[in-house]
N, C-alpha and C positions, 0 to 999 in steps of 0.2 A: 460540352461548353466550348464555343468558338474561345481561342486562348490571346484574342485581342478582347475578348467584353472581357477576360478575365480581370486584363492586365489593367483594361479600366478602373475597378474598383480595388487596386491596391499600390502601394507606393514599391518601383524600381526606380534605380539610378539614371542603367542605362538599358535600350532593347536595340539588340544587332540583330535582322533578320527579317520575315516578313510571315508576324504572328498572325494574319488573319486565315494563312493557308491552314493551317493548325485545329485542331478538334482533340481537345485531351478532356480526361474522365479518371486519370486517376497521378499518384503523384509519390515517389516515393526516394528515401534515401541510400536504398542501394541498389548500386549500378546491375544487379545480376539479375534484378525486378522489371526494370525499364524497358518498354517497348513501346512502339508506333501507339500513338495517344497518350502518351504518358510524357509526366515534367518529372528531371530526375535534378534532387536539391545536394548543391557538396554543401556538406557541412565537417567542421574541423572539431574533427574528436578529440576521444582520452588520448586513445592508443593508434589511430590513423586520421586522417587529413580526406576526406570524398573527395577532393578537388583532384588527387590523384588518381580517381578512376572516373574522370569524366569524359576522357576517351570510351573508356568501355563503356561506356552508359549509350555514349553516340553510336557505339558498333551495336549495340545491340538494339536499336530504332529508337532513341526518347527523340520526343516531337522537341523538346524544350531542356534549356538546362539552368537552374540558378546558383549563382556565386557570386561570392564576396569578393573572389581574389581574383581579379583582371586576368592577373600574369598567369593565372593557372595553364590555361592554355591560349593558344593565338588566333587570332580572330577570324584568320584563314579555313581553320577548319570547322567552325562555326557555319563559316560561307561556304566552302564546300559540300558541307552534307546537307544543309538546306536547315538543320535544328534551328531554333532561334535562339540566341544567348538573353540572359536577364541578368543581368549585373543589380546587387541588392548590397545594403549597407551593413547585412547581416543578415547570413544565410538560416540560422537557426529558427529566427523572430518571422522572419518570412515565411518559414514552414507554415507558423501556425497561421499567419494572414492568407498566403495562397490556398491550404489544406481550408481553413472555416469557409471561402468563397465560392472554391471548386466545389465541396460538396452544398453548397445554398446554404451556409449558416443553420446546419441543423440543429445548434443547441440553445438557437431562438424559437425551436417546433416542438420542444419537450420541456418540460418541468425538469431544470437539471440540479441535483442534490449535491456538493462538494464535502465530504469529506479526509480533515487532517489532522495530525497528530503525530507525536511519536506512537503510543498505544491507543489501540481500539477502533482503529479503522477498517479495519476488513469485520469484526465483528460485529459493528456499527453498519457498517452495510449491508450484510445477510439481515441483522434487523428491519433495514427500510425495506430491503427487498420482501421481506417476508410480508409485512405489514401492506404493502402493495399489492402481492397477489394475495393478500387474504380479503383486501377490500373490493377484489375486483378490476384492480388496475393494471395496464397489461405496461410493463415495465423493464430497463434494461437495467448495467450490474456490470461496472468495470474496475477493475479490480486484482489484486497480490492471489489471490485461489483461482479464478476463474475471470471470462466474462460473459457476458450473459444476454440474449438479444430474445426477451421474453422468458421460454423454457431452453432454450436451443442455446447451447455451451459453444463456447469459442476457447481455445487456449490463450492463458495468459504468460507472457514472459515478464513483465514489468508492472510495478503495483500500480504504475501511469502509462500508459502506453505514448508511443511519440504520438507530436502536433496531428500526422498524415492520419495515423490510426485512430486516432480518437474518433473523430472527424467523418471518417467511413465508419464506424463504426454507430457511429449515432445518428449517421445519415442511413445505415441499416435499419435502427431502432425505427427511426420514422415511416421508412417503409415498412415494416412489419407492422406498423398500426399500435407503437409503444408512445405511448403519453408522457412516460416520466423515464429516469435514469439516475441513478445512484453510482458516484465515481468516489474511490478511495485519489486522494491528490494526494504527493509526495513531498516531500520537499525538494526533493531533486526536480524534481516536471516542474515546480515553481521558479525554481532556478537559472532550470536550461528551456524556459518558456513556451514546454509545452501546453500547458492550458492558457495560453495565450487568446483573445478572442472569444474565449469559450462564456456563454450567458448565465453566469449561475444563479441559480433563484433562491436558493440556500446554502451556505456553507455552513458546517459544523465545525469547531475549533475543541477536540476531547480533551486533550494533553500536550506540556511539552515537557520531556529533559533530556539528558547530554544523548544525542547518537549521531553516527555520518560524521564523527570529526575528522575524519580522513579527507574528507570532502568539505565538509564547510571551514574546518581550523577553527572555527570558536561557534562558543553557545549562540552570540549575538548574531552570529552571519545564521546559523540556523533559525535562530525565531527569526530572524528579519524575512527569509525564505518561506516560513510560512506566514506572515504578516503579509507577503503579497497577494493571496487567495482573497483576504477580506478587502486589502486597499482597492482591490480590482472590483468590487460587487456594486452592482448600481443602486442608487438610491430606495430604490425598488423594491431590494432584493431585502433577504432577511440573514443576520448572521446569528445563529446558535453556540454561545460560549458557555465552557462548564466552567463557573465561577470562581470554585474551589481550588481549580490553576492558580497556581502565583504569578504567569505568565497572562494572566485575565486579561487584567486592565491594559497590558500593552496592546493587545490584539484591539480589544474595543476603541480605543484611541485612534487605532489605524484608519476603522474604517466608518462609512458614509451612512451604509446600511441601518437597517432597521437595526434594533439589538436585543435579543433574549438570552436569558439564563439560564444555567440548571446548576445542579450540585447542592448539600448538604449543607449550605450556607442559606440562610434564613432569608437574606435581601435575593435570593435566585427565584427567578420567574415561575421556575418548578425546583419544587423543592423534593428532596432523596431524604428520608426517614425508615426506619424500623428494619434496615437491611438485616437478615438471617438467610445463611445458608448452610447446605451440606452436599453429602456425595448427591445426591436427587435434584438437586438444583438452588434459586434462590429466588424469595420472598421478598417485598417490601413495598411501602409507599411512593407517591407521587403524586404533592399538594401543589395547583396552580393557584391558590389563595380565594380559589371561589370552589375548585372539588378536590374531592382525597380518591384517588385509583390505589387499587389494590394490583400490584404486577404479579405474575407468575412466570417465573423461565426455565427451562433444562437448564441453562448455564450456568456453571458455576465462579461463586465469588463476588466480594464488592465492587470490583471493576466491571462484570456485569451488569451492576446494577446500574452504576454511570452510561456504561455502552447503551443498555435499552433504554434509560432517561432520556438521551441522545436523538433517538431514532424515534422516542413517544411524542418528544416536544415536537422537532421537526414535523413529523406527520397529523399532530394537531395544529399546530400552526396554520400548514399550507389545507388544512381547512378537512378531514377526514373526520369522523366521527371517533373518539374518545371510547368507546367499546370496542370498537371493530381493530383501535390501534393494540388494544391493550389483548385481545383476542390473538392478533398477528404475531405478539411479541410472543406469546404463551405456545404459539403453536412453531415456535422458528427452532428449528433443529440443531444438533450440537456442531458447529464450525467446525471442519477437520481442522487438527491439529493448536489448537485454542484451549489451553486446561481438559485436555480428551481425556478420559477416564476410563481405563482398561482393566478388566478386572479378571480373579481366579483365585476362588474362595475369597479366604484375606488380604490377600494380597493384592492390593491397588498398583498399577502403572498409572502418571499422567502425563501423558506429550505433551507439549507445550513450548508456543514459539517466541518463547522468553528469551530472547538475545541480546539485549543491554541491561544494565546493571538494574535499573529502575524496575521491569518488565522479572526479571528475575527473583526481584525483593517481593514484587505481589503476589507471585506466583507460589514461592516458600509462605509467606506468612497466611498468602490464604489455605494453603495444607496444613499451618500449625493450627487453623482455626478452627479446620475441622476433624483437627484429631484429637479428639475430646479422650482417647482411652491414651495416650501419649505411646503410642506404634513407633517404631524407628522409621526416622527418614532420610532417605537413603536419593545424591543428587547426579545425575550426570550429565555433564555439558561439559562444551567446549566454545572455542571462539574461532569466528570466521577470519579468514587471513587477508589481506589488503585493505584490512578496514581498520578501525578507531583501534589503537593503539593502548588508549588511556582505560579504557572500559575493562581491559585483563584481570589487570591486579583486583579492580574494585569489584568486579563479580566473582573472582575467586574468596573475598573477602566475607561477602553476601551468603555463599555457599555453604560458606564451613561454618559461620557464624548461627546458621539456621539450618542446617543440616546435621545428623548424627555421622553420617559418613557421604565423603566427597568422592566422586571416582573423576578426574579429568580426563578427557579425552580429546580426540581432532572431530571437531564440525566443518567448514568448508576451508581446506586450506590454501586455497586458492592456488596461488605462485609462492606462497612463503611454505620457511619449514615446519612442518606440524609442531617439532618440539620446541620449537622457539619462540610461539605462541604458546605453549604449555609452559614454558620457563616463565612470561610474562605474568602467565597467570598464578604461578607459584609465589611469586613476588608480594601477594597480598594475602597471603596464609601465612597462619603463626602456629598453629598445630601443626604435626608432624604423622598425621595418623591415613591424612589422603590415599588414593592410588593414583598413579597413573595406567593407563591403561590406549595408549594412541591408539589402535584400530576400536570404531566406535562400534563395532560389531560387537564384540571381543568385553568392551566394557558395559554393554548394556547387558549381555548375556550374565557377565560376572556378577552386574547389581540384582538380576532377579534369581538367579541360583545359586547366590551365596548370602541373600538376603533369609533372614527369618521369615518365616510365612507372615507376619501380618506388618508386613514392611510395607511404605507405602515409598514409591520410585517414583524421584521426580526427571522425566530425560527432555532437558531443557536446550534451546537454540533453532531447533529445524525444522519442528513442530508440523506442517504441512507438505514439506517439501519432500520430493519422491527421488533426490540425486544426493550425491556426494559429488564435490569437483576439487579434484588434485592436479596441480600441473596443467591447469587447462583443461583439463577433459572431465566430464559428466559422466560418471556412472550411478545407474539404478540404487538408491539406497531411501529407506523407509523408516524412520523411528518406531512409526506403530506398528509397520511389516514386522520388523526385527521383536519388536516387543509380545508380541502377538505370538512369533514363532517360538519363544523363549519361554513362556507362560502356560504353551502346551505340554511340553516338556516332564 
């Protein structure tokens, strides 16, 4: 795309240069990506500021450069290498208007699904996903596990990926000949406006409670975060809320949209009855007040049940046949790391990416639910370091309260000191019977080889994730690896 038609269809301040010599195709925010065709965006981070590497963006050929901040650099060297400058009112917001225009608005050429919540978004979308290719629709999957551009896996770093990425990414979808796309939205990408532009044709709203207080400082800046998904939907579009949120009606309020229900509450659009579950999976109803569906899932738990209601409704809605959804759900395989269930003899392991206090509470009491012969349960987590501070004490709390035996340990500790997120979390225990155990290696091994054989091990917080990071650096580490190798033993 000539990068004067670009410039046509979006709003800058100022343009220094002469954009029409220009042919860019692709757009990104760091400077080590940037090359001849390409617009490189500063944008002003946590931890760095892009406007200070937009010299190196120039040394390294971007045709284009956009920023907020004049004074970053002088205008001299703009006019010397020939780039053209974009002076913008906000570098961020712009990502996602230039990034939807350079790739032609692709997420006006697919059926796009938005998916939020605190819990049950990645789960919720392996559902649509599945129900998708079980109907025959060739479909894409962005997303906290993966992402997905039909069958063909793409790594994910971010449960949202940025404005730029998105954006290629669905403009992939469309070339591969993908009709539809299921995206997990964050509330951070709500935030920091990366689904800005983006056409969504359904958003689902499963859950809210306390997480990211690090980042938002209060409950309200978080539901307000995710209140923007819906205010953004066009008249058009359809929003799917689970009812039984206390958080419901403020979403609904928000927005324009059509509006449908779910959940276990009689006035919901589809109604959730007769949920029963165990180790094999979970059973239940779903009345849209004219038919009663019988669901069948591997997954386990009540919050599955809500997850596939989620992903039933939506996929009936936007117009799929009602067997074929119910088919897809039955046939969708166990989510890594999502109540995973590991077993040897009696002995039950479950992974699970239970990392706020709420997520934690479901995840114990759907064990006590299904431990009908009353097994010890036996919990081990820890808490991630740079994050919600308040959540410690009260999952440590959750733990012990619903655990026979607690083993603390370190989950990611990012930049802080392991033990001083385990002190945090000491704070909300009143027994004296815990372990500590900071290498999570060390503590997982001890709960399944000092456990009685029909102990069931709940190792909660990291659930799918394949690293441990200390001090900035990423090392290989696996819950289920580790559980797996302890279990042969």
């Amino acid at each position: 795309m000539n990068l004067s038609e670009l410039l046509n269809n979006v709003k800058a301040v100022q343009v220094l240069g002469s954009p029409e010599i220009h042919e860019v195709g692709s757009i990104t925010i760091d400077s080590r990506e940037a090359r001849e065709g390409s617009i490189f965006v500063a944008i002003k981070g946590f931890k760095t500021d892009g406007h200070k590497f937009i010299q190196n963006a120039i040394s390294n050929g971007a045709s284009a450069v956009i920023l907020d901040d004049t004074s970053a650099v002088p205008d001299e060297i703009f006019i010397k290498s020939g780039v053209t400058k974009i002076v913008v009112e906000n570098s961020r917001k712009s990502l996602a208007e230039f990034s939807n225009y350079l790739f032609d608005e692709p997420s006006k050429k697919i059926t796009l699904v938005g998916i939020t919540g605190t819990k049950g978004k990645t789960t919720t979308s392996y559902f649509m996903k599945n129900v998708f290719d079980n109907a025959g629709i060739k479909s894409g999957l962005l997303g906290t596990n993966k992402n997905l551009i039909g069958n063909k896996e793409i790594k994910s770093k971010l449960t949202t990926p940025e404005a730029n990425e998105i954006n290629f990414l669905l403009n992939e979808m469309v070339k591969e000949g993908c009709t539809h796309c299921v995206m997990e939205v964050s509330s951070h990408s709500l935030a920091l406006d990366r689904v800005d532009y983006l056409d969504f044709d359904f958003a689902v709203f499963s859950n809210i409670s306390s997480d990211h207080m690090d980042y938002h400082h209060t409950f309200e800046n978080y539901l307000g975060a995710k209140e923007l998904l819906f205010e953004n939907l066009k008249e058009d579009s359809t929003a799917v809320i689970n009812l039984d949120d206390k958080s419901a009606n403020d979403i609904i309020k928000k927005t324009n949209a059509s509006v449908k229900t779910y959940g276990e509450n009689t006035n919901a659009d589809f109604v959730i009855s007769d949920v029963q579950y165990n180790l094999n999976g979970t059973r239940f109803s779903i009345n849209d007040h004219h038919s009663s569906y019988s669901i069948n899932t591997r997954l386990i738990g009540k919050f599955n049940a809500y997850n596939a209601t989620a992903a039933f409704s939506t996929a009936v809605l936007m117009g799929l046949e009602a067997p074929l959804v119910v088919d897809g759900i039955k046939k969708t395989s166990q989510v890594p790391g999502r109540f995973e269930v590991i077993s040897r003899g009696k002995k039950k392991v479950i992974v699970d990416y239970s990392h706020t206090a709420g997520s934690l509470k479901e995840a114990l009491e759907a064990i006590h639910h299904i431990n009908t012969k009353n097994q010890p349960i036996y919990t081990v987590f820890g808490c991630g370091g740079d994050r919600d501070k308040l959540k410690r004490p009260e999952m440590g709390r959750i733990a012990e309260e619903l655990s026979d035996r607690v083993i603390i340990t370190s989950d990611n500790p990012r930049s802080e000191e392991p033990n001083k997120i385990i002190e945090d979390i000491i704070n909300g225990l009143r027994r004296k019977d815990y372990l500590i155990i900071e290498n999570r290696e060390e503590a997982i091994k001890t709960a399944i080889t000092d456990s009685p054989d029909n102990a069931i091990i709940l190792i909660a917080g990291k659930g799918h994730e394949n690293y441990q990071e200390i001090n900035g650096v990423r090392k290989h580490f696996s819950d289920k690896e580790t559980a797996e190798k302890y279990l042969k033993v």
